[in-house]
TORSE-100042 format. One record per residue (C-alpha): x, y, z; residue in one letter. Coordinates in pm, whole numbers, padded with zeros to 5 digits, always signed. Layout:
% residues N
XYZA...
***
This chain:
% residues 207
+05356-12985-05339X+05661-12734-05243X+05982-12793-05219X+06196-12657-04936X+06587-12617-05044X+06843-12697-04732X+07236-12772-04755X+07290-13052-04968X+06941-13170-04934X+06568-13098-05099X+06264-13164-04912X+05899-13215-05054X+05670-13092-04823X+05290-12973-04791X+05177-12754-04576X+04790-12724-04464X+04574-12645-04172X+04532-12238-04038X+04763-12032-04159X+04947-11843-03847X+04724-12124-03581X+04834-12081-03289X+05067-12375-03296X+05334-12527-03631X+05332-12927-03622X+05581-13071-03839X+05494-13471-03934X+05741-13687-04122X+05642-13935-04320X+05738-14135-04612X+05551-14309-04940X+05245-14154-05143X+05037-14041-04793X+05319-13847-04685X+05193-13500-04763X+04797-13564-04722X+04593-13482-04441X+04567-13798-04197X+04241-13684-04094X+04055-13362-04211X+03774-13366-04006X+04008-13378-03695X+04225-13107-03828X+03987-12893-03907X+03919-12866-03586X+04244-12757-03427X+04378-12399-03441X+04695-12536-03647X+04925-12466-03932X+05093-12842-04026X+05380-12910-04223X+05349-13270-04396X+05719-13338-04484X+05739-13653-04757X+06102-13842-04675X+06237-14089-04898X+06460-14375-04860X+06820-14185-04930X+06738-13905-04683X+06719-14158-04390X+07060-14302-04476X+07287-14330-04213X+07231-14090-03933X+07525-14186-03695X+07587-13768-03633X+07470-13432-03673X+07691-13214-03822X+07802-13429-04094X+07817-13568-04470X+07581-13808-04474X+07216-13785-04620X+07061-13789-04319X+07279-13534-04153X+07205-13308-04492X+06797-13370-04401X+06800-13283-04067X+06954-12943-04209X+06712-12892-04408X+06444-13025-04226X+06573-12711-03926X+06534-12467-04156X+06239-12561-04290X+06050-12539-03946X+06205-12200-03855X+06037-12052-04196X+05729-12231-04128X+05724-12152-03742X+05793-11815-03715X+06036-11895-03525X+05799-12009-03245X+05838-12352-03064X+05694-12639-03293X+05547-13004-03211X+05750-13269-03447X+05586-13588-03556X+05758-13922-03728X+05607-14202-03840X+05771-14529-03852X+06080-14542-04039X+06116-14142-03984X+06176-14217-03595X+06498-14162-03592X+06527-13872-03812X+06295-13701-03598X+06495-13800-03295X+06790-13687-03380X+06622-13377-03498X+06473-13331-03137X+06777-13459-02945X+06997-13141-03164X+06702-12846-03143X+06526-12848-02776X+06450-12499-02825X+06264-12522-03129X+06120-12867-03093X+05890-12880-02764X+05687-13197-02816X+05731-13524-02996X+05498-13789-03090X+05662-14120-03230X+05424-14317-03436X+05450-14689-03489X+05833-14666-03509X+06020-15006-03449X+06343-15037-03262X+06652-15017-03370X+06800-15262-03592X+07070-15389-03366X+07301-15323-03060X+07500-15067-03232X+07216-14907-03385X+07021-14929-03051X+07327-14777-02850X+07329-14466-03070X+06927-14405-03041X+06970-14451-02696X+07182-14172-02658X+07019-13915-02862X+06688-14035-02678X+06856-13968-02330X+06893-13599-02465X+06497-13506-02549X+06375-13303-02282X+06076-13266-02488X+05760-13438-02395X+05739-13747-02595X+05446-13918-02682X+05461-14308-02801X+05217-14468-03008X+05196-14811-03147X+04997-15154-03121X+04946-15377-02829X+05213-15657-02820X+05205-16043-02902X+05207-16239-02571X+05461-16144-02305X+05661-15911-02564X+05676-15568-02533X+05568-15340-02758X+05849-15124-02929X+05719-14828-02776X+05841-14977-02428X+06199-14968-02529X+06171-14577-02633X+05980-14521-02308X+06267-14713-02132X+06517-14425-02217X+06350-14089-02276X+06341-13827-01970X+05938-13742-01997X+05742-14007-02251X+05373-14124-02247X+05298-14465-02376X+04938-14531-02558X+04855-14853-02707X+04626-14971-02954X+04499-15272-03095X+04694-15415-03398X+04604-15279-03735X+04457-15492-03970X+04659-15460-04284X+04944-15248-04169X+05340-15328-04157X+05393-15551-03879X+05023-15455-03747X+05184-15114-03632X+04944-14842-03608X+04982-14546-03841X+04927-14180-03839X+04604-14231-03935X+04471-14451-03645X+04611-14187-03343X+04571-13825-03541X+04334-13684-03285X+04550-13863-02986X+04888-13719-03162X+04740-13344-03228X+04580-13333-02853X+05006-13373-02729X+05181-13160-02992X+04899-12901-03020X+04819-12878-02641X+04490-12640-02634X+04488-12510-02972X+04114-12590-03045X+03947-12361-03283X+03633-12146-03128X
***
């Protein structure tokens, strides 16, 4: 495990995969999984260098803002400057899974030139109207292709990923069958790795 120093804000991250592949893929995650490899067979297999970024619960805090005061304004800081080190300074592919949604999108929404693709996994909508207001705003600003994954819907209700779909420029919707075990059956990184690598590594298959 390494830590990664930013304004105000520390980071625990892993980083695996090729070194210098011929694309960076940043994933956010949180609890004990956060920094392992959701699938090694599948990433061994991809000409990538990933970046497994372990967020807890105080560096999602209230993230109403970029340049700001509050945790999560100090995280997406430090999250930046982690992927230019890692990067090279090269266009990266950003991943979040559930609760890290909206760090990641307001990561993407502030740093189109670094962040070219986006794959949301399993993340719920927002809380409420206000919280759902502000989303939709930073969503309307991703230019990024934006790929949304998460489980099949009860009935007539739509899944969460339709709401996210509802308001980003360029998003791609794939659904899969609930997930026996998981919070709220959502699907987790696990479940779509291969699905998730083939949009934010376009082509970089190893020979």
């Amino acid at each position: 495990m390494t830590r990664a120093q930013g304004p105000g804000s520390e980071l625990e991250y892993r980083s695996f995969g090729t070194p210098g592949g011929e694309r960076t893929v940043m994933v956010l995650r949180t609890g004990p999984v956060a920094t392992t490899d959701p699938d090694n067979a599948i990433t061994a297999r991809r000409d990538v260098w990933i970046v497994a970024v372990e967020l807890q619960a105080p560096e999602l805090e209230d993230p109403p803002a970029y340049a700001g005061e509050t945790p999560a304004e100090s995280t997406i800081e430090a999250l930046a400057i982690l992927a230019e080190r890692e990067s090279g300074g090269r266009p990266i592919g950003l991943v979040a899974e559930r609760s890290t949604g909206e760090i990641a999108i307001l990561l993407a929404s502030h740093e189109p030139g670094r962040i070219d693709r986006l794959a949301l996994v399993g993340v719920p909508e927002p809380a409420d109207a206000l919280a759902g207001e502000r989303v939709g705003a930073m969503l309307a600003a991703i230019e990024s292709p934006t790929l949304l994954v998460d489980a099949r819907g009860e009935g007539e209700e739509p899944p969460a990923a339709a709401w996210y779909a509802e308001r980003l420029p360029h998003a791609e919707v794939d659904l899969l069958p609930p997930t026996d075990g998981a919070l709220d059956g959502r699907p987790g990184l696990t479940d779509a790795w291969d699905a998730v690598l083939d949009h934010v590594a376009p082509g970089a298959i190893r020979g």
